[in-house]
PyMOL CGO cylinders between C-alpha atoms (Angstrom):
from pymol import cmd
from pymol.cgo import CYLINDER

trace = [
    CYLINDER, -34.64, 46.47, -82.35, -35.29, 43.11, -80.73, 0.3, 1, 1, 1, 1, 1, 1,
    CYLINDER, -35.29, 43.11, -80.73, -33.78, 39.78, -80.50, 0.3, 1, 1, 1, 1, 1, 1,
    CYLINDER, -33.78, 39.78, -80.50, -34.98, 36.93, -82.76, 0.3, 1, 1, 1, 1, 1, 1,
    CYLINDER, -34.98, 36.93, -82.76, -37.27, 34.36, -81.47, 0.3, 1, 1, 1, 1, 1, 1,
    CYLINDER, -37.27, 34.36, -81.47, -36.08, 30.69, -82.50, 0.3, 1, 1, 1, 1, 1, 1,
    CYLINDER, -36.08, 30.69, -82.50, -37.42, 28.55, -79.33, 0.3, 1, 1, 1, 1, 1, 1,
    CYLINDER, -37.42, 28.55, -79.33, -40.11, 29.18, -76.86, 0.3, 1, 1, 1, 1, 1, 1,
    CYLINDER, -40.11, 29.18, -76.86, -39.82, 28.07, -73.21, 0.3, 1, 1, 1, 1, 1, 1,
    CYLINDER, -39.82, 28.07, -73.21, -43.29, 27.02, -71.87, 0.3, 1, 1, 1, 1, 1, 1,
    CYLINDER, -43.29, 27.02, -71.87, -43.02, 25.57, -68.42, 0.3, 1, 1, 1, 1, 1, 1,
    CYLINDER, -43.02, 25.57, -68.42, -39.62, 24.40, -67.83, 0.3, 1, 1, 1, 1, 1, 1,
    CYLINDER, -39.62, 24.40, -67.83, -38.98, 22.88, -71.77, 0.3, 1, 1, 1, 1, 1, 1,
    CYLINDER, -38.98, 22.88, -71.77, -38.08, 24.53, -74.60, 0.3, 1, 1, 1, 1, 1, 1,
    CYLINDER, -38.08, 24.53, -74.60, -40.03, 24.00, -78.01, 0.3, 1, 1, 1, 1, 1, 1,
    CYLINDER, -40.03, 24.00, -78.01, -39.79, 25.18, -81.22, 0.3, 1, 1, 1, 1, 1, 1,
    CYLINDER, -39.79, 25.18, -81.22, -41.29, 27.96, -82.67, 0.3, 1, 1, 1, 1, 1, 1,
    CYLINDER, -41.29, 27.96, -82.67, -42.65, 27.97, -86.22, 0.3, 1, 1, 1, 1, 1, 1,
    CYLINDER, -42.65, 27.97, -86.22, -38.74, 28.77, -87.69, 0.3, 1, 1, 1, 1, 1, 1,
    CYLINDER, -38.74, 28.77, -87.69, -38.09, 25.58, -86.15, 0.3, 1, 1, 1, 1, 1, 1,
    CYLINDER, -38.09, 25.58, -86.15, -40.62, 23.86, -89.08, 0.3, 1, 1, 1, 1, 1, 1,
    CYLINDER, -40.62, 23.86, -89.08, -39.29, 26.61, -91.56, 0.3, 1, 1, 1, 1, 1, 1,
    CYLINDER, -39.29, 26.61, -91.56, -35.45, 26.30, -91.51, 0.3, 1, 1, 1, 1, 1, 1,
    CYLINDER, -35.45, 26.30, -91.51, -33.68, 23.28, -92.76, 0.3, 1, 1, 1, 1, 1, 1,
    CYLINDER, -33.68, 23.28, -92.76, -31.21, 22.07, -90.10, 0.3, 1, 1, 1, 1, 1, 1,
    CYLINDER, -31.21, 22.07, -90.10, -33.98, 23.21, -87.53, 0.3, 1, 1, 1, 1, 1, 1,
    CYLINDER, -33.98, 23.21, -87.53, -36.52, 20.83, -89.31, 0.3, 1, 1, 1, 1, 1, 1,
    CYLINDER, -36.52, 20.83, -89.31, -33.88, 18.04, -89.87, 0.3, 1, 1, 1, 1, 1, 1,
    CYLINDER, -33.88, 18.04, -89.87, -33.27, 17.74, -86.32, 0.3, 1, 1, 1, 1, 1, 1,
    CYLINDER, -33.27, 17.74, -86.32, -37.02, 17.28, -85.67, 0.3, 1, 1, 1, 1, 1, 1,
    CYLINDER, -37.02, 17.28, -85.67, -37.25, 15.02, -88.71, 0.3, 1, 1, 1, 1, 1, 1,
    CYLINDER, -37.25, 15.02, -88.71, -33.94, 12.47, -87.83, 0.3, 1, 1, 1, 1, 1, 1,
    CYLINDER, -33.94, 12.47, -87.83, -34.65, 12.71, -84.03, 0.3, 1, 1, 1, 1, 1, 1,
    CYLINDER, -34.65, 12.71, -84.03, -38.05, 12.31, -83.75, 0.3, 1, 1, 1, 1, 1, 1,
    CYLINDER, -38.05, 12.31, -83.75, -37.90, 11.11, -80.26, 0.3, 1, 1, 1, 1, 1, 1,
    CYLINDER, -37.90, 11.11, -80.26, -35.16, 13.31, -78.73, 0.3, 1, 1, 1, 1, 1, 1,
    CYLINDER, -35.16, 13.31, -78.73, -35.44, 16.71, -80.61, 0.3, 1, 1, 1, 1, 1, 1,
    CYLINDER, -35.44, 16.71, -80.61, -36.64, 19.00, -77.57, 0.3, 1, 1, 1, 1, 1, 1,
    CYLINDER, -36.64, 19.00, -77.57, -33.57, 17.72, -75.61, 0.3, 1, 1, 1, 1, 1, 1,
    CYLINDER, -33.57, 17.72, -75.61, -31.44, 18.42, -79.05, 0.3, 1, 1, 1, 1, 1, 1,
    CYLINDER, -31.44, 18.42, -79.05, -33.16, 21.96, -78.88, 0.3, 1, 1, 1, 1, 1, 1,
    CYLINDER, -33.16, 21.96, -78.88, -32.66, 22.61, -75.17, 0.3, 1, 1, 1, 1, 1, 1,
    CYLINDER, -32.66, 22.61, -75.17, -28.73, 21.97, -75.71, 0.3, 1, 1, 1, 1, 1, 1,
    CYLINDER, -28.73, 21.97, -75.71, -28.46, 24.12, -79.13, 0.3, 1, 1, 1, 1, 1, 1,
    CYLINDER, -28.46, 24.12, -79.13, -30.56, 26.95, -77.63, 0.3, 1, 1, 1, 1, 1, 1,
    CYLINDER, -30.56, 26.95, -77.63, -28.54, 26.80, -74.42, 0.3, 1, 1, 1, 1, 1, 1,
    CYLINDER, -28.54, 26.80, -74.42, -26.03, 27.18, -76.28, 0.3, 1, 1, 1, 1, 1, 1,
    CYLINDER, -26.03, 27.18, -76.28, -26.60, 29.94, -78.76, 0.3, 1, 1, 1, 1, 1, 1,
    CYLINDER, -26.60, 29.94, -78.76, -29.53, 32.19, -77.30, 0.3, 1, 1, 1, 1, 1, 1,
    CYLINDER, -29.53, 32.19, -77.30, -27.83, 35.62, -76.20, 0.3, 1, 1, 1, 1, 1, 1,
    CYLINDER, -27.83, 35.62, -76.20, -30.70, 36.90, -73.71, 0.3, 1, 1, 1, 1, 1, 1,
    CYLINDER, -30.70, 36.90, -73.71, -29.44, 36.05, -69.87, 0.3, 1, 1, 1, 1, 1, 1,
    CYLINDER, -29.44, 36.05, -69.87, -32.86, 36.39, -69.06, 0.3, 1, 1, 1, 1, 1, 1,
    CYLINDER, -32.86, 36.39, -69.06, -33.53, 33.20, -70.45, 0.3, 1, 1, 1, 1, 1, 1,
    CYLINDER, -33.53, 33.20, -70.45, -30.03, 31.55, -70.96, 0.3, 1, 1, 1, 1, 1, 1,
    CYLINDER, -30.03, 31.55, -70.96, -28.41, 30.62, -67.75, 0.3, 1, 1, 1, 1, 1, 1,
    CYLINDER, -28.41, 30.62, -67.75, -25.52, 29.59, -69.47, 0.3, 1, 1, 1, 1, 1, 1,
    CYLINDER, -25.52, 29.59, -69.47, -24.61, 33.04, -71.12, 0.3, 1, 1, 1, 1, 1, 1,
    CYLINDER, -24.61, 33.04, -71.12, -22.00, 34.19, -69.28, 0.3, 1, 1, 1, 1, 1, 1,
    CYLINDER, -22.00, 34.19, -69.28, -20.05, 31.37, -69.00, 0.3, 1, 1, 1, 1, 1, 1,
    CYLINDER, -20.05, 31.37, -69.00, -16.94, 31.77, -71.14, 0.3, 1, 1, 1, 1, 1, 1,
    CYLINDER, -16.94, 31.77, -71.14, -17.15, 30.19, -74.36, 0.3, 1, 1, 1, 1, 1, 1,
    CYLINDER, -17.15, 30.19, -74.36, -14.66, 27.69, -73.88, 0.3, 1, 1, 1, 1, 1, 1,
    CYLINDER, -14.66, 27.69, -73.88, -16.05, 26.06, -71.17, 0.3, 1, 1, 1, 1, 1, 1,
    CYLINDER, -16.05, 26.06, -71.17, -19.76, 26.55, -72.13, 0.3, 1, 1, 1, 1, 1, 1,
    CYLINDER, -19.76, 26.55, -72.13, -20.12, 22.99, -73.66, 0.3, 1, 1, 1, 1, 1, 1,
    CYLINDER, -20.12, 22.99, -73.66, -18.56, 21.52, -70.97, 0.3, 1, 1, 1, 1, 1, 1,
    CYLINDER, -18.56, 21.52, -70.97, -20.91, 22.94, -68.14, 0.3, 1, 1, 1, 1, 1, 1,
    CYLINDER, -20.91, 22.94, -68.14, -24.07, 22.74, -70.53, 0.3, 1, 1, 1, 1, 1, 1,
    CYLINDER, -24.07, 22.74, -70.53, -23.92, 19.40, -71.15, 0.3, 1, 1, 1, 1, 1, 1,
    CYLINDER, -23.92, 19.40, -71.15, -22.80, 18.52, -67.21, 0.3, 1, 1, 1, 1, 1, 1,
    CYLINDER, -22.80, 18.52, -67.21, -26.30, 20.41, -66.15, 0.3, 1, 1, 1, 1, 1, 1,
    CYLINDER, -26.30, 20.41, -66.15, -28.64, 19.07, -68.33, 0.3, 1, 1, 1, 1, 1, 1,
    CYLINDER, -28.64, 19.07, -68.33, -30.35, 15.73, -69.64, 0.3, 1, 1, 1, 1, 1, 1,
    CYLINDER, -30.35, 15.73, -69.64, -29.42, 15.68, -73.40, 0.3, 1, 1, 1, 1, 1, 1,
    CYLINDER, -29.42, 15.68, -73.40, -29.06, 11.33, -73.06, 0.3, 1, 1, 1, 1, 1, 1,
    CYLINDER, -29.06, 11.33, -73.06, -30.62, 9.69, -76.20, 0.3, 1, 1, 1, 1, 1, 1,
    CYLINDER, -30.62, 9.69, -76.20, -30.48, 6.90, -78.06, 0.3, 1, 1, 1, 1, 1, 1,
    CYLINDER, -30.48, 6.90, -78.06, -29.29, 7.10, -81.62, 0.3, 1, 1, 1, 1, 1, 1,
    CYLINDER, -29.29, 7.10, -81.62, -27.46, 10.96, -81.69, 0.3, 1, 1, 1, 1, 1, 1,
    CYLINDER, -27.46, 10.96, -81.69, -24.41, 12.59, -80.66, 0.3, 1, 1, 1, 1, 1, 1,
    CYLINDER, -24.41, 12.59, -80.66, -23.93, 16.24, -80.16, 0.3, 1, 1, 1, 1, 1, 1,
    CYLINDER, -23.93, 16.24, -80.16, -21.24, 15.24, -82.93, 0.3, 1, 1, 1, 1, 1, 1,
    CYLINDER, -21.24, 15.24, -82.93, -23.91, 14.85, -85.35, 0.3, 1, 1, 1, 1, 1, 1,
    CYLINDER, -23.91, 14.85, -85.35, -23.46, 16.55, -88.51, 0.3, 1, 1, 1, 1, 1, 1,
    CYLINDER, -23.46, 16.55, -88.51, -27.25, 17.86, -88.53, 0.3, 1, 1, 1, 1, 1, 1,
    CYLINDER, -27.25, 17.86, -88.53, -26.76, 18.65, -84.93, 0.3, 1, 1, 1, 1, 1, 1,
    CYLINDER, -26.76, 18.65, -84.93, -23.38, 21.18, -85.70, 0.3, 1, 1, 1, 1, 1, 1,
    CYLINDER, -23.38, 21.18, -85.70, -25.09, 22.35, -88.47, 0.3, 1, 1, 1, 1, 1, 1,
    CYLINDER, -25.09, 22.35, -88.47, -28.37, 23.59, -86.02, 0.3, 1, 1, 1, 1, 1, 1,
    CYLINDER, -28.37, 23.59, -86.02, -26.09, 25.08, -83.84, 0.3, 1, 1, 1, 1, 1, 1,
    CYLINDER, -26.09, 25.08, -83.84, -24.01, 27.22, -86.66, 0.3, 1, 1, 1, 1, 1, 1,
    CYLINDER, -24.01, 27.22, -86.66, -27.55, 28.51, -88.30, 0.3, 1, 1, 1, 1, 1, 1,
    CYLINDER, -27.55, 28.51, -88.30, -28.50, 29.63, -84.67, 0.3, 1, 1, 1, 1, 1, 1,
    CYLINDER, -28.50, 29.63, -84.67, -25.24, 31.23, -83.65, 0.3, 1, 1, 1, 1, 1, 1,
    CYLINDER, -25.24, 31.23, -83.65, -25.39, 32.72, -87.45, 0.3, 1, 1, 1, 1, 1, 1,
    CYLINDER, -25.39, 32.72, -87.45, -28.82, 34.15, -86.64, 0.3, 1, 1, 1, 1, 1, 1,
    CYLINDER, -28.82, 34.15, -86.64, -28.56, 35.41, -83.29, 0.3, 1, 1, 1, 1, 1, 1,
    CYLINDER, -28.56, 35.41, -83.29, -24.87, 37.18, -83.84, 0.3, 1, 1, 1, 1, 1, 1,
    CYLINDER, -24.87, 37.18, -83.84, -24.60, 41.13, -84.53, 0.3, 1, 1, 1, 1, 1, 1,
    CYLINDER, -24.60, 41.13, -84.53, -22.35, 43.21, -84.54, 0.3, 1, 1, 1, 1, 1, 1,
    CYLINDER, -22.35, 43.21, -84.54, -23.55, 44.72, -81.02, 0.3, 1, 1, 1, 1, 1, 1,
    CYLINDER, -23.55, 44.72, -81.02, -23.58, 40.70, -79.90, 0.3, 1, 1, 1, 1, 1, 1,
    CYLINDER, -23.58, 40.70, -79.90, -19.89, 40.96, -81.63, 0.3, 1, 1, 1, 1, 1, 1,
    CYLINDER, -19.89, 40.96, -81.63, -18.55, 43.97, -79.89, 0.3, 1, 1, 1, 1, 1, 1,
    CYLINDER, -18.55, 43.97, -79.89, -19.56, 42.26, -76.93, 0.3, 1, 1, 1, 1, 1, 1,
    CYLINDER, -19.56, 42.26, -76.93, -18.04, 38.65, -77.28, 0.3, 1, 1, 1, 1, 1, 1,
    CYLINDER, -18.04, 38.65, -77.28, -14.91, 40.58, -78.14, 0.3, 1, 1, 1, 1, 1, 1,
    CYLINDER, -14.91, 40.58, -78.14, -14.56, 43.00, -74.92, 0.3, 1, 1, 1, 1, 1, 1,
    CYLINDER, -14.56, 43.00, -74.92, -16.17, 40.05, -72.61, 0.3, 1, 1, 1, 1, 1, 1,
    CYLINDER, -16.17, 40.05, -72.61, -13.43, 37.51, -73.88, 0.3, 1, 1, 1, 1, 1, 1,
    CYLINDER, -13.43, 37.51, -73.88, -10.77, 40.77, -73.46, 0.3, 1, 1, 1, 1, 1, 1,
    CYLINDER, -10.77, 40.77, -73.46, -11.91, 41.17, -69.59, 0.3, 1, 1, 1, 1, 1, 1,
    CYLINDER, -11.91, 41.17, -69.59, -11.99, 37.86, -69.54, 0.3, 1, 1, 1, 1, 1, 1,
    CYLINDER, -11.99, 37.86, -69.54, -8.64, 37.06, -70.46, 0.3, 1, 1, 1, 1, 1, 1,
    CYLINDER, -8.64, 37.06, -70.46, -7.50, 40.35, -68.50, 0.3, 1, 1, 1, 1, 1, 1,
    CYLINDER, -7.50, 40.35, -68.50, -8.89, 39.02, -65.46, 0.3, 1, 1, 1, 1, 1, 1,
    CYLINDER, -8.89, 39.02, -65.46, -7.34, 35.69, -66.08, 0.3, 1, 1, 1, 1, 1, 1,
    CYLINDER, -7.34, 35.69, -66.08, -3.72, 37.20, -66.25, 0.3, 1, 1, 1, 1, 1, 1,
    CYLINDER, -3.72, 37.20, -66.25, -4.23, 39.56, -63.07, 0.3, 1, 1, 1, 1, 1, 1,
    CYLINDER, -4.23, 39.56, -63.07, -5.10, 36.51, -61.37, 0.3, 1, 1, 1, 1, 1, 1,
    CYLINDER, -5.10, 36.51, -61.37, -2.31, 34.27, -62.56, 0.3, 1, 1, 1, 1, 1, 1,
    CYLINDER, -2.31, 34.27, -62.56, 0.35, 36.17, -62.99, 0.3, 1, 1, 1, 1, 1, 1,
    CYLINDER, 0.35, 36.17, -62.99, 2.98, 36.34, -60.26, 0.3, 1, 1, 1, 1, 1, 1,
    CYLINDER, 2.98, 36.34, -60.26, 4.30, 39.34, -59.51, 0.3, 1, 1, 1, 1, 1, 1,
    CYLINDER, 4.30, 39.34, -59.51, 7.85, 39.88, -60.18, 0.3, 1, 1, 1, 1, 1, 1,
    CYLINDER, 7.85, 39.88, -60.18, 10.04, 43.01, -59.36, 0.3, 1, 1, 1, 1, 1, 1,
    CYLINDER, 10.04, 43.01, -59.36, 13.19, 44.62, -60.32, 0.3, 1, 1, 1, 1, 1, 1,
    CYLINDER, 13.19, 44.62, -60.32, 14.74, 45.38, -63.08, 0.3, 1, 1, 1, 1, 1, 1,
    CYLINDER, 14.74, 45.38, -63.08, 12.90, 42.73, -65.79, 0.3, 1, 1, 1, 1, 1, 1,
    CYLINDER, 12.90, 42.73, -65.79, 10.04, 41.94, -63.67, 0.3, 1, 1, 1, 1, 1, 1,
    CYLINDER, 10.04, 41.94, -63.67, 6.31, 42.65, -64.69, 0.3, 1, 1, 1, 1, 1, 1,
    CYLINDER, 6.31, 42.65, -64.69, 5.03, 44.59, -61.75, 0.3, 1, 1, 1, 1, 1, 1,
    CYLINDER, 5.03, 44.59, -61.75, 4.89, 47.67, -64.79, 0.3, 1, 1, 1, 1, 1, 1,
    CYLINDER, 4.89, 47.67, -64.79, 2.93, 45.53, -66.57, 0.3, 1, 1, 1, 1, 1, 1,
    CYLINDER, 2.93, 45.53, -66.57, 0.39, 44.07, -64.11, 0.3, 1, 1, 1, 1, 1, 1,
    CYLINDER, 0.39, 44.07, -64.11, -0.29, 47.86, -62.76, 0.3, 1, 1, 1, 1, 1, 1,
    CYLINDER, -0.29, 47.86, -62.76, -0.77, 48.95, -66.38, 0.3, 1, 1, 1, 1, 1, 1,
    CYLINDER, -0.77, 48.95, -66.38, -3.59, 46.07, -66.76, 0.3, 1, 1, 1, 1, 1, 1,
    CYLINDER, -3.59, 46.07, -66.76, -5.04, 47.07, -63.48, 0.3, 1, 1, 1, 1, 1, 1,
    CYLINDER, -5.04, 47.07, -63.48, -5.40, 50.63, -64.15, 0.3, 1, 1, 1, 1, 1, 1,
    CYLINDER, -5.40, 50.63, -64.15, -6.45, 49.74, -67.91, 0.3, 1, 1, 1, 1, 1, 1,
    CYLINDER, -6.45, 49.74, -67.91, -9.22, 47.26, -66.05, 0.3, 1, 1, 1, 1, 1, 1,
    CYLINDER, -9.22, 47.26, -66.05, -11.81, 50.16, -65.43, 0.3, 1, 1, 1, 1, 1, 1,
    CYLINDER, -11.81, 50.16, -65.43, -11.61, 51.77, -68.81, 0.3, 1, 1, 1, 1, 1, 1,
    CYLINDER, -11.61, 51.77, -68.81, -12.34, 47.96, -70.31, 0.3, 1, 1, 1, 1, 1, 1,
    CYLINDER, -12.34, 47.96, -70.31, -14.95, 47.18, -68.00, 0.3, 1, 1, 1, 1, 1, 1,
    CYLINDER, -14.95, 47.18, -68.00, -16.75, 50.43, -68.79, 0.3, 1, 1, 1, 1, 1, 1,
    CYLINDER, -16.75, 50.43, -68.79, -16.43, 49.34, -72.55, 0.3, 1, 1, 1, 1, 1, 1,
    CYLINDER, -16.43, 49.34, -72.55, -18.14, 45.96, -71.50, 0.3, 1, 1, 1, 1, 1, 1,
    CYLINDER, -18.14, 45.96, -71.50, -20.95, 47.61, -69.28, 0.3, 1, 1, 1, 1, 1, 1,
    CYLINDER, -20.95, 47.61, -69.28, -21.33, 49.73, -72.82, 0.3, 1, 1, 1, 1, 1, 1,
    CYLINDER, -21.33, 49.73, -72.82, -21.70, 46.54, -74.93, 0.3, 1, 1, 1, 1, 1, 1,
    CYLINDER, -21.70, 46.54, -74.93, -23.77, 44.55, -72.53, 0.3, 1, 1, 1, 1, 1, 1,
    CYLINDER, -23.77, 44.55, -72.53, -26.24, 47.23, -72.12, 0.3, 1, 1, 1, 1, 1, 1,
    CYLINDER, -26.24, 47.23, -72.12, -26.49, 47.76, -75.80, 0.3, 1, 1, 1, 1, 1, 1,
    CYLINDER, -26.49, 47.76, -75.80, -26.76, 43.67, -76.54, 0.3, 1, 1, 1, 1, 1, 1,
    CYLINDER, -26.76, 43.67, -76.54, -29.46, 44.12, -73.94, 0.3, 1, 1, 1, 1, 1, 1,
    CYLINDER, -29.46, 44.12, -73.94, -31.36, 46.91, -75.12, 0.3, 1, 1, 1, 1, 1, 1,
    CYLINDER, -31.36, 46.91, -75.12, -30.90, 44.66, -78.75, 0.3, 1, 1, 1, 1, 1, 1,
    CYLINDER, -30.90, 44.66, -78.75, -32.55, 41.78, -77.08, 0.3, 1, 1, 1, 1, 1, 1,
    CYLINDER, -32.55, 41.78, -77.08, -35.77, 43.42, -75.63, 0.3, 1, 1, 1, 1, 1, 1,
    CYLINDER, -35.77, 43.42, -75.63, -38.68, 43.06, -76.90, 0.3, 1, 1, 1, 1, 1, 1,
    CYLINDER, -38.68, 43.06, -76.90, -41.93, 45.55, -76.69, 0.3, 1, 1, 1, 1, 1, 1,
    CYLINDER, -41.93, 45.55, -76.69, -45.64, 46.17, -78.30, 0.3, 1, 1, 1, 1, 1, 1,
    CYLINDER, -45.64, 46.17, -78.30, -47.24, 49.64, -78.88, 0.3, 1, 1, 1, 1, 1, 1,
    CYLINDER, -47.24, 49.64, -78.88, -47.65, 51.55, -75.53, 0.3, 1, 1, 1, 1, 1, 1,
    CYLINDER, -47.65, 51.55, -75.53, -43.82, 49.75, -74.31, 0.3, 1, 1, 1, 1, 1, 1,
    CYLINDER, -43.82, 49.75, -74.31, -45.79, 46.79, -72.70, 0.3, 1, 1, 1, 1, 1, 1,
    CYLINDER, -45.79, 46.79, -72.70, -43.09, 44.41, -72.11, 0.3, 1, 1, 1, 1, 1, 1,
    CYLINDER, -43.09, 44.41, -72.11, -43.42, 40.73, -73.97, 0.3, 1, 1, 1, 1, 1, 1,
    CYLINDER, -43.42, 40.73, -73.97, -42.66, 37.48, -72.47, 0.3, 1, 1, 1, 1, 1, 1,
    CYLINDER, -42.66, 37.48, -72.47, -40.03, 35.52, -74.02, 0.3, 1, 1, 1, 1, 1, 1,
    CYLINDER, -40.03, 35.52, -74.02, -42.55, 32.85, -75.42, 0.3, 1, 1, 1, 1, 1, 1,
    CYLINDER, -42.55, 32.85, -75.42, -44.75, 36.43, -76.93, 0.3, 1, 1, 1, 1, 1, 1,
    CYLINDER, -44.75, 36.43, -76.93, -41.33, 37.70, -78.48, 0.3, 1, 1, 1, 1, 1, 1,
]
cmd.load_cgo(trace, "trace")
């Protein structure tokens, strides 16, 4: 199986590929924006596109990717807001279109090592008789068997997101 192609990157922009003319919110972007789409398609594709290999952004936690996205690129235009009903409604068709359940399985054990690895690192540790130090050894020891889980689902979303012609030649991301 591989991963659906939405946007190409030639060079260092991102541009639409022909679903981009096809799908409705896609096309209304390009339609109501006619002078800021690509920098409305670099944010929605930086923030849906679940290939690392082409999404610097993709293992940033979800709560915090907006944030850093839109502090690390140039999305400034006159006339739109990321607020934009056409512009939320890009972004849910993408993350609708990209999700699986591999990409599912993953977002849930990534978020579950990431909140794991939150608490080891926040909690203090108390002893005696009603402190945690039971608990916090518990999550360390469970930490492995979790992170194997993730390895699993990564390599799987991975092996999801290649992409290959007859004789296993590999394809560039703008071929996919």
């Amino acid at each position: 199986m591989e991963g659906i192609r939405l946007f190409d990157i030639v060079g260092s922009t991102v541009v639409p590929t022909e679903h981009c003319y096809t799908l409705t919110p896609l096309k209304r972007i390009m339609d109501l924006y006619p002078h800021d789409y690509l920098a409305i398609y670099q944010y929605v594709f930086y923030m849906t596109c679940p290939n690392p290999k082409f999404n610097p952004f993709f293992n940033i936690p979800s709560i915090d990717k907006e944030e850093v996205i839109m502090n690390n690129i140039d999305i400034t235009g006159e006339g739109f807001s990321i607020e934009d009903d056409e512009i939320i409604s890009a972004l849910e068709l993408c993350t609708r279109l990209y999700d699986t359940p591999t990409s599912r399985a993953y977002k849930g054990i990534s978020t579950m090592l990431d909140n794991l690895a939150t608490y080891m690192a926040t909690t203090t540790v108390e002893h005696g008789r009603d402190g945690n130090i039971t608990a916090l050894v518990n999550a360390a020891a469970k930490f492995e068997m979790i992170r194997g889980s993730f390895k699993g689902a990564y390599k799987d979303l991975m092996d999801e997101q290649k992409g290959s012609v007859r004789g296993g030649t590999r394809l560039g991301y703008d071929q996919l």
